[in-house]
Structure formats: structure tokens, C-alpha cells
C-alpha positions as CSV (number, residue, x, y, z in Angstrom):
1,X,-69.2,-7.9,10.8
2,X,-71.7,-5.1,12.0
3,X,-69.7,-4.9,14.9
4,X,-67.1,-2.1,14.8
5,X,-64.9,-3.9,17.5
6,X,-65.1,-7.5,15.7
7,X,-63.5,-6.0,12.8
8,X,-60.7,-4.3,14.9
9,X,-60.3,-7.6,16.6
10,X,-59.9,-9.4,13.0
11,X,-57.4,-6.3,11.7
12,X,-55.5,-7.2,15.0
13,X,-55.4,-10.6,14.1
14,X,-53.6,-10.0,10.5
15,X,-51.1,-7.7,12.2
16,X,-50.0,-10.7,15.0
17,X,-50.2,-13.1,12.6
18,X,-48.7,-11.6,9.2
19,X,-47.2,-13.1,6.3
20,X,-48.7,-16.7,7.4
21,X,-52.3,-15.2,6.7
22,X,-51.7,-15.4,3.2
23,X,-54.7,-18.0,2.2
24,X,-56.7,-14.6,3.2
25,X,-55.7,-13.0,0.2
26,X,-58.5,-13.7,-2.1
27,X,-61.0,-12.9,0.3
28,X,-59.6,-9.9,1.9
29,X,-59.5,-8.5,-2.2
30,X,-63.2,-8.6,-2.4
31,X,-63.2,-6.7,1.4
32,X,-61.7,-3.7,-0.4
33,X,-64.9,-3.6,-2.3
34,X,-67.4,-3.4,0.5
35,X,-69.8,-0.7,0.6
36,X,-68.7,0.0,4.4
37,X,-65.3,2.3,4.1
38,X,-64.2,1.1,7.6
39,X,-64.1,-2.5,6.5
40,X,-62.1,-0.8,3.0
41,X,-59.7,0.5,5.4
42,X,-59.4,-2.5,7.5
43,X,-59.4,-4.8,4.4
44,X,-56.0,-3.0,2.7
45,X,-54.4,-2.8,6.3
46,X,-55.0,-6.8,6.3
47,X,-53.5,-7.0,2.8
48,X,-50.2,-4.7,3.9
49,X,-49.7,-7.3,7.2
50,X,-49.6,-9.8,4.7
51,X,-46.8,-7.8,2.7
52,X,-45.4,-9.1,-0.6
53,X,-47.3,-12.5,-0.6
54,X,-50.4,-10.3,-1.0
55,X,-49.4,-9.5,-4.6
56,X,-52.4,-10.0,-6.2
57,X,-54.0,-7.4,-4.9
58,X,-51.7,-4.6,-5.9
59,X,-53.7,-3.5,-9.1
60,X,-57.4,-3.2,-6.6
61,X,-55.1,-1.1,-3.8
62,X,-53.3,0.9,-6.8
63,X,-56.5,2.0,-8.1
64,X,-58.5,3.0,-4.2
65,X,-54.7,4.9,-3.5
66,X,-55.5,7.0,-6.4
67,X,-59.8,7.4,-6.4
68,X,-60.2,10.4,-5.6
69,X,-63.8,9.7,-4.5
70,X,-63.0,7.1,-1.8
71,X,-62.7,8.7,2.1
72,X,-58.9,10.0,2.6
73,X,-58.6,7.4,5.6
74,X,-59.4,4.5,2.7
75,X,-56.3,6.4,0.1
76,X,-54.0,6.8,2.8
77,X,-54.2,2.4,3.9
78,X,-54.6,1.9,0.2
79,X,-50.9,3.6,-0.1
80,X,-49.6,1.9,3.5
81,X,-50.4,-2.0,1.7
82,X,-48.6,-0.8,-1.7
83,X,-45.5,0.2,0.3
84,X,-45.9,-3.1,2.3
85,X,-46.3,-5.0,-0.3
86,X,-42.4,-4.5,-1.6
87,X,-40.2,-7.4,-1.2
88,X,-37.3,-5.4,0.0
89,X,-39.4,-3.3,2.0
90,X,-40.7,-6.8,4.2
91,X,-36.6,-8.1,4.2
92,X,-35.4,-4.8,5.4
93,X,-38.1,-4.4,8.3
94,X,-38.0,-8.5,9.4
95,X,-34.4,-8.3,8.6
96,X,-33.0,-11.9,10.3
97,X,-35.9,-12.7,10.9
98,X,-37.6,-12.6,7.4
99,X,-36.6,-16.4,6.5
100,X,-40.5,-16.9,5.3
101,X,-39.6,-14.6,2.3
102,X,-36.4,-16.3,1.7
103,X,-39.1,-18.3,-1.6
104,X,-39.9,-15.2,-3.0
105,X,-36.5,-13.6,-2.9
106,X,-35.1,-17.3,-4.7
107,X,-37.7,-16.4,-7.5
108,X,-35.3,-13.7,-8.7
109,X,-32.7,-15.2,-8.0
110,X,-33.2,-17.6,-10.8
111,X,-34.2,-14.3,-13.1
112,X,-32.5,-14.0,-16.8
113,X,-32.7,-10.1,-16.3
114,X,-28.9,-9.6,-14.2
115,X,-30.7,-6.8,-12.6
116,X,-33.4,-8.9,-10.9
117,X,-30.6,-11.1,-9.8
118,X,-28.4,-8.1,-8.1
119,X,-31.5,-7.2,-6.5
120,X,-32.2,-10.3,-5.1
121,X,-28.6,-11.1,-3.9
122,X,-29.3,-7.6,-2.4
123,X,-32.4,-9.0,-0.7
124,X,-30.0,-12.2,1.0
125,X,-27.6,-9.9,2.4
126,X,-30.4,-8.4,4.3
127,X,-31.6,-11.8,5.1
128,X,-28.4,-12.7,6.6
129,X,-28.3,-16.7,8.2
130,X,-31.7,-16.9,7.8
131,X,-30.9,-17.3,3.9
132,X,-27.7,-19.7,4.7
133,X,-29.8,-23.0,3.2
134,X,-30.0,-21.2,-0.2
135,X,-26.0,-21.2,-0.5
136,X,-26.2,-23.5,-2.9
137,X,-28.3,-21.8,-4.9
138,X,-26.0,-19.2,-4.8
139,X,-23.0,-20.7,-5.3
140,X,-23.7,-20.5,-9.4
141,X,-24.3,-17.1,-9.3
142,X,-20.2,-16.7,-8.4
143,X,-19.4,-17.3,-11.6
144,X,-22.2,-15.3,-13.4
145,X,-20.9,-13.2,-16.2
146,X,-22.3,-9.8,-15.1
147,X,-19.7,-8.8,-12.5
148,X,-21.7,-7.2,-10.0
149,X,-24.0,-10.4,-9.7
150,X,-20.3,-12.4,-9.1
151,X,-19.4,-9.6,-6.4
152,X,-23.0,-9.8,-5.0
153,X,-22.9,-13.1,-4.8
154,X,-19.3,-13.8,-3.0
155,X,-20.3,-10.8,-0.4
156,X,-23.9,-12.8,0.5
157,X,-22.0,-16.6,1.0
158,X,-20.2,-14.7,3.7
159,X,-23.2,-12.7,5.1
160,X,-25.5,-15.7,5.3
161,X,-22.6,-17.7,7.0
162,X,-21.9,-20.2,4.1
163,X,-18.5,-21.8,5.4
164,X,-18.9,-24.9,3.9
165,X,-16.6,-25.7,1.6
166,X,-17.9,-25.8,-1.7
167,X,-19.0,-22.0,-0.8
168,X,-15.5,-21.3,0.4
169,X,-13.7,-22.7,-2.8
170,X,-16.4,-20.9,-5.0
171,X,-15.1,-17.5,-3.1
172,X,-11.4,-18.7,-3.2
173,X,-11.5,-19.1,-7.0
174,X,-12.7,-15.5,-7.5
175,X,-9.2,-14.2,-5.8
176,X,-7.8,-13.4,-9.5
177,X,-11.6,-12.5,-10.7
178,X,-10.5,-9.7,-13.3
179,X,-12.7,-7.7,-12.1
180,X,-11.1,-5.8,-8.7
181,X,-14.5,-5.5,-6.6
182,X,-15.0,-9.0,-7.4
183,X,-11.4,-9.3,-5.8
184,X,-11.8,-7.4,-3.2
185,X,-15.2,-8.9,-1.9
186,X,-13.5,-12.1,-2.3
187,X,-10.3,-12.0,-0.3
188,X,-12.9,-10.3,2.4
189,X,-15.5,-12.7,2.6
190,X,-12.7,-15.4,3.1
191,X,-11.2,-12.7,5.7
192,X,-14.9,-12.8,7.7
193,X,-14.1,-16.3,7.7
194,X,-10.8,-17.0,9.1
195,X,-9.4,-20.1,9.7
196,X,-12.6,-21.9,7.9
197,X,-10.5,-21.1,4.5
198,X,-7.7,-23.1,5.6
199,X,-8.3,-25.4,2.7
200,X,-7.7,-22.3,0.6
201,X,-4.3,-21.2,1.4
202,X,-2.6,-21.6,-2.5
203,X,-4.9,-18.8,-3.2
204,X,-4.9,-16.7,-0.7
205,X,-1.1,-16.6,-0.9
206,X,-1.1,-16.1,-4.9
207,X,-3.4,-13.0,-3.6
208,X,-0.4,-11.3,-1.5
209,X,1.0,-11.0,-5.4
210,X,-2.3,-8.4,-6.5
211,X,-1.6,-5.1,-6.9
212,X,-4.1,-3.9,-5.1
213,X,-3.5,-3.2,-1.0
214,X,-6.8,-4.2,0.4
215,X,-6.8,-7.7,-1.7
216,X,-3.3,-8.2,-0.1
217,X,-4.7,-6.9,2.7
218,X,-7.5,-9.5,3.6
219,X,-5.5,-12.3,1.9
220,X,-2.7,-11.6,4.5
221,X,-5.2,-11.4,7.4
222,X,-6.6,-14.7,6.5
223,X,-3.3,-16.4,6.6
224,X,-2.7,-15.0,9.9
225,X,-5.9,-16.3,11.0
226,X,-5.2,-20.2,9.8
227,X,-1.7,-19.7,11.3
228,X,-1.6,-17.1,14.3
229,X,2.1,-18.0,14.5
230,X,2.6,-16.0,11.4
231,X,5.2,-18.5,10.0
232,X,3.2,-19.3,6.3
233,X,2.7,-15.5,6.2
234,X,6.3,-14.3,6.9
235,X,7.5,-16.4,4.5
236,X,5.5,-16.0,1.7
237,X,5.8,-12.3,1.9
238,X,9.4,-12.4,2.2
239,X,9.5,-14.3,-1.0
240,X,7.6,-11.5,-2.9
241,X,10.9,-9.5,-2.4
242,X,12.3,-10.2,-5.6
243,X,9.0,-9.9,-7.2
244,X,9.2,-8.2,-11.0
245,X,6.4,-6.0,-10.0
246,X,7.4,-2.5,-7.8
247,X,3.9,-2.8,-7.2
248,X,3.9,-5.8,-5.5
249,X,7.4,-5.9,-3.5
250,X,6.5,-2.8,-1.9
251,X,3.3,-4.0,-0.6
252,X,4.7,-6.9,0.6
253,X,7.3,-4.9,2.8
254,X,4.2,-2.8,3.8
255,X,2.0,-6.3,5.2
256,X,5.0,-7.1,7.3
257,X,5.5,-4.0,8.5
258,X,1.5,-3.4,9.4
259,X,2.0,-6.9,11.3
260,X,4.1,-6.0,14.6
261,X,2.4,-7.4,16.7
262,X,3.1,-10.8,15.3
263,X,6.3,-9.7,14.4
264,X,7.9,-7.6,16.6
265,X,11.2,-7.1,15.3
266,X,10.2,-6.1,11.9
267,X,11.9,-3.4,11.9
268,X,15.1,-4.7,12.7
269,X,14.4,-7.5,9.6
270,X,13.3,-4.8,7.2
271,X,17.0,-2.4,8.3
272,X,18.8,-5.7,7.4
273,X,17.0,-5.9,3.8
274,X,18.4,-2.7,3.3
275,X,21.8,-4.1,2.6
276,X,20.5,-6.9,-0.3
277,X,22.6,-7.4,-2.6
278,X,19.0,-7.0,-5.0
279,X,18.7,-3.2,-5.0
280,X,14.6,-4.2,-5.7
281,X,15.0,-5.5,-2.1
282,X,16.6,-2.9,-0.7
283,X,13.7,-0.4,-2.3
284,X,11.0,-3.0,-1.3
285,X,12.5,-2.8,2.6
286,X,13.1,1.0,2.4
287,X,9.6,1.4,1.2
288,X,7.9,-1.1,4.3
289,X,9.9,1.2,6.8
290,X,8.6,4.3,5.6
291,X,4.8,3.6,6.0
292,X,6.0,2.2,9.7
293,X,6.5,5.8,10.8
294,X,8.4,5.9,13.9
295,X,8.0,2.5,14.4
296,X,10.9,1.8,12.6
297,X,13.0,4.1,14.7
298,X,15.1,0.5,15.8
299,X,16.4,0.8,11.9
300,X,17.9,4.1,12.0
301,X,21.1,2.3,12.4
302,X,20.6,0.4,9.3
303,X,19.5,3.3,7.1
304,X,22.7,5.4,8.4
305,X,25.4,3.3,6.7
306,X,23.3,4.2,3.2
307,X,23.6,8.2,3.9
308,X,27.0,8.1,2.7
309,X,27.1,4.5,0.5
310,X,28.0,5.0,-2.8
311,X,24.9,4.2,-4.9
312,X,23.3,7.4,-5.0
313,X,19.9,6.4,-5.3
314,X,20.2,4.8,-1.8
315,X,21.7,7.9,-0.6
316,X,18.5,10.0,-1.5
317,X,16.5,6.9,-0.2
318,X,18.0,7.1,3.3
319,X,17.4,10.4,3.5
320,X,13.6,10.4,3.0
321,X,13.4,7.3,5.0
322,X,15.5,9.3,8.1
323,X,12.4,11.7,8.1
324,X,9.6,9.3,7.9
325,X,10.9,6.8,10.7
326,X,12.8,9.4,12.7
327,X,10.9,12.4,12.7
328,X,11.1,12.5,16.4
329,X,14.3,11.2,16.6
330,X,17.2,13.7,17.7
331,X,19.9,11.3,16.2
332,X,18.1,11.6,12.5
333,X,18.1,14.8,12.8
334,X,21.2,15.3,13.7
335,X,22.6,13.0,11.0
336,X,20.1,14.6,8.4
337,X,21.8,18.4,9.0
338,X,25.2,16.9,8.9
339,X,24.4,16.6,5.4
340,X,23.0,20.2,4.8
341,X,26.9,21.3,4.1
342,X,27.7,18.4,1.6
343,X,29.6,19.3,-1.1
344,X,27.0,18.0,-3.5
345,X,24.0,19.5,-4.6
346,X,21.8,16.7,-4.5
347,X,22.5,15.6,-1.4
348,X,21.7,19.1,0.4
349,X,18.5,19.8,-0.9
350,X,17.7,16.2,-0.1
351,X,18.9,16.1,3.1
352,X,17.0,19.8,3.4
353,X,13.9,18.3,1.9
354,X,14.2,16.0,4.8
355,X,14.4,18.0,7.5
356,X,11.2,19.7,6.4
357,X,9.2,16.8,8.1
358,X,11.0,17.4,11.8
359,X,9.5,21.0,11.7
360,X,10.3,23.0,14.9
361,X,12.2,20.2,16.0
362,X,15.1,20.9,13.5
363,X,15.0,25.2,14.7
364,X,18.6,24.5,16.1
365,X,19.4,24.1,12.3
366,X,18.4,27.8,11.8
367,X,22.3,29.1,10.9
368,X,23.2,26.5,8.6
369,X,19.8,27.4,6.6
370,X,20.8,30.5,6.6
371,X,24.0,29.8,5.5
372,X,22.8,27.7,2.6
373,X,20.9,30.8,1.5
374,X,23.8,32.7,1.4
375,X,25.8,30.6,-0.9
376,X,23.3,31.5,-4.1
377,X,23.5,27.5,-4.9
């Protein structure tokens, strides 16, 4: 139009009106031919409103971006619509609120290239709920060789909201994926979803068994969401116990220790583990109290009577458990220097090794340091 302000008011238009002017694609292509430069300009700011459904006319805004003979104002849009046209550039900015892309992102979904399909799961996640009606065509994709496409695709079922089961069990089975960020994402994406995975709970509680903390982690945090009373939880985790892995036992003591608030005399359960028959439990139990901190100050008792027991390796134990739970303790201190004048070796420079940890809290211990340097032990 002749009329300088008509074509503003059609440029206007394409910006309110977006990605659902696409049936102006065509015509806007032959715009960025005109002999006017203003209707160039408005033509390729048309095009970028449009974004990634205006494809076509990439190679015609490619080649103004780079001729140098067009006006700079004509480059410059030219380069704007390029930019816009990018698929992840249109999710990124519409976000939520992008669900009109949701067709072209699908198109690579269904890509043979794994790349395009990591991309596109990429592109969901960014799409969040507005993508949740595609979960089924993600649901495949769980179980897609490439492991970054099967840890893409767990981590967008729970950021597009897909708790329906079938999504659910696809996560579930993906608990023992041998790949650990496939793991991970898993027992996490069931975590976002709480007590929706209730129908899941055989493999959430064979993932308290991984050796890996944050897989044991979310696994237990589900749990505790489908039973706030903690009861499948405390059970299960007490049964790991006796587990053959180290690995394993001790994280288990650590989850019920982390959880006392729903347990709160863990501590007191964890000092009476001490005296297990199973030394694996007592090491599992010692271990759960340590990462308590002072917490566990309620065990003290407990971890007394193994100070002067007579396995040895529950000896030295009890001493580094004294300093980790009782560093502000006066009693763990005290009962820490009473073993600086042992007559065994071991059990002073344990029991010294120990007191390091209550720093200037153990200066009344001074003289007997000192003495211990004078014996040339």
C-alpha cells in the first residue's frame, strides 16, 4: 500500500496475531522482493512474527541478511526473522504458552538422527503442560537406546505433568536403567510426583538397594509421600541392614537418619543397632549416626559401652562417632580424653584424633597433650 501508515497497521497486525498468520507466508516471500525497501523491511518483520512456521522463507531472508547492497534497516530485519524463525528460539520465548508449536517439535520427535530427538525432548521441557497430550508419544522414547534420549524423555513425562499411569510405569521401570542419569531422572520424576506413583512402590523400594545417594534419595522421598506415616519406609530401610553391599547398608542408615522428622527417635533406634549381633549392622548404624551430627547426641550412651568393648574395630568406631555426634558435648569429650592415657597405642592416637574435632572446646585437655608428648610414643 502507498500508504506508509497502512503498512505499519498490516506489520501491527502480524505481531498481534503471530504464528496463526501462517497462510501469509507465501505472499509475504514475494513482499521481500518489492522494489519499496520499507515494505522489504516490513515484509521480513511479518515473516519473524510468524517464527518457525515461516520456514520457507529462510533461504530469501538468508540471502537480503547478507546483500550488501540492500539498506542496513532491510539486513538488520532480514537477521531479526532468521533468529525468529528457530524452533527453540519461539518455545523458549512463548514458553507455556507455545502449545501451537507443540506439531513442529513432534516432527523431531519422530527423527532417526538421536540428536534431533534430544533436541526435541529439550524443546517439551520448555513446553511444559502445554506438551502433556504428546505423553504418549513420548512414552517410547523411555526406552530408546541412546541414553540421553531415555533420560530426556523420563525428565519431560514429569515436566509436562504426565501422571497417568502408563507414563508412571514407563518412569518406574527405568529405576535400574544401567545408565545412572537415567536413574537418577527417574527416581526424581517419580519424586515430583508423589503419591501418584503409589502403584509403583516394588520399584521404588528395590531403588533404596542403588548405590547411588540421590536415587535412594528420591526413591525414599517418594515412599514417604504415598505413606506420610513412614511405616513402608522404615521397614524397608531397616531390612537393607544386612545388605551384602557396605555401599548400600550405610545409605540406608543415612535415609533414616535424614528423616527425623518422621522419625523422631532415630537416634535412639540407630544407638540400639549398635549392639547387633551382625557387626555389618553395627557399622551400618554407626555410619547413619555419624552424618546425623549432633543430632544423635541421645546415642552417646549407646556408643559409650563400645569405647571399652572388646572388638577393637568398634572401639576405634566409637571414638570417631563420639566426635561427629558429640562435638559439643562436654560428656564426649570428657569420655574421649579419658582415653588419651590408655595403655594402648591405638586407642590414644584414636581417641586424640578425636578430640581434634571439639577444637577449643577440648583446651582443658592441654596437660595431658603435653604429657603424651613427653612420653616419645
Amino acid at each position: 500500500d502507498p500508504d506508509p501508515r497502512v503498512r505499519w497497521s498490516a506489520a501491527y497486525a502480524f505481531q498481534e496475531q503471530g504464528f496463526a498468520m501462517r497462510e501469509a507466508v507465501a505472499p509475504l516471500i514475494e513482499l521481500l522482493e518489492h522494489s519499496d525497501a520499507d515494505v522489504r523491511v516490513r515484509a521480513a518483520q511479518a515473516l519473524g512474527y510468524i517464527g518457525p512456521f515461516a520456514g520457507p522463507a529462510r533461504d530469501r531472508l538468508t540471502a537480503l541478511s547478507e546483500d550488501g547492497s540492500e539498506p542496513k534497516p532491510v539486513r538488520d530485519q532480514a537477521k531479526r526473522a532468521l533468529h525468529a524463525l528457530s524452533l527453540r528460539a519461539a518455545v523458549m520465548k512463548h514458553g507455556e504458552n507455545g502449545g501451537v508449536l507443540l506439531p513442529l517439535v513432534l516432527a523431531r520427535l519422530a527423527s532417526e538422527d538421536p540428536a534431533e530427538r534430544r533436541d526435541a525432548l529439550s524443546l517439551m521441557g520448555y513446553l511444559g503442560s502445554a506438551a502433556r497430550a504428546a505423553a504418549p508419544q513420548v512414552v517410547p522414547l523411555v526406552d530408546d537406546p541412546d541414553p540421553e534420549v531415555r533420560s530426556r524423555a523420563v525428565h519431560v513425562l514429569g515436566r509436562i505433568g504426565a501422571d497417568d499411569d502408563a507414563s508412571l510405569a514407563a518412569v518406574s521401570r527405568h529405576l535400574d536403567d544401567p545408565d545412572l542419569q537415567v536413574r537418577r531422572v527417574a527416581a526424581a520424576t517419580l519424586a515430583r510426583h508423589g503419591n501418584a506413583a503409589a502403584n509403583h512402590q516394588q520399584a521404588l523400594v528395590a531403588a533404596l538397594a542403588d548405590r547411588d545417594s540421590a536415587v535412594r534419595g528420591h526413591a525414599a522421598d517418594t515412599l514417604l509421600a504415598i505413606d506420610p506415616a513412614g511405616a513402608t519406609l522404615w521397614r524397608e530401610l531397616n531390612a537393607l541392614f544386612v545388605h551384602e553391599d557396605t555401599v548400600v547398608r550405610n545409605g540406608a542408615a543415612t535415609e533414616l537418619g535424614r528423616r527425623r522428622d518422621t522419625y523422631p527417635r532415630v537416634a535412639e533406634h540407630l544407638g540400639k543397632r549398635l549392639h547387633d549381633p551382625n557387626i555389618d549392622v553395627r557399622l551400618a548404624a554407626a555410619y547413619g549416626l555419624s552424618r546425623m551430627g549432633s543430632a544423635a547426641e541421645s546415642a552417646i550412651p549407646a556408643i559409650r559401652r563400645h569405647l571399652t568393648g572388646p572388638n577393637p574395630r568398634m572401639r576405634s568406631v566409637a571414638a570417631t562417632l563420639l566426635a561427629s555426634v558429640g562435638s559439643e558435648s562436654a560428656e564426649a569429650e570428657a569420655l574421649l580424653s579419658d582415653r588419651i592415657d590408655a595403655p594402648d597405642t591405638r586407642t590414644r592416637v584414636e581417641a586424640l584424633v578425636a578430640l581434634e574435632k571439639f577444637g577449643p572446646a577440648a583446651r582443658g585437655r592441654v596437660p595431658q597433650l603435653l604429657e603424651q608428648l613427653r612420653t616419645g610414643d
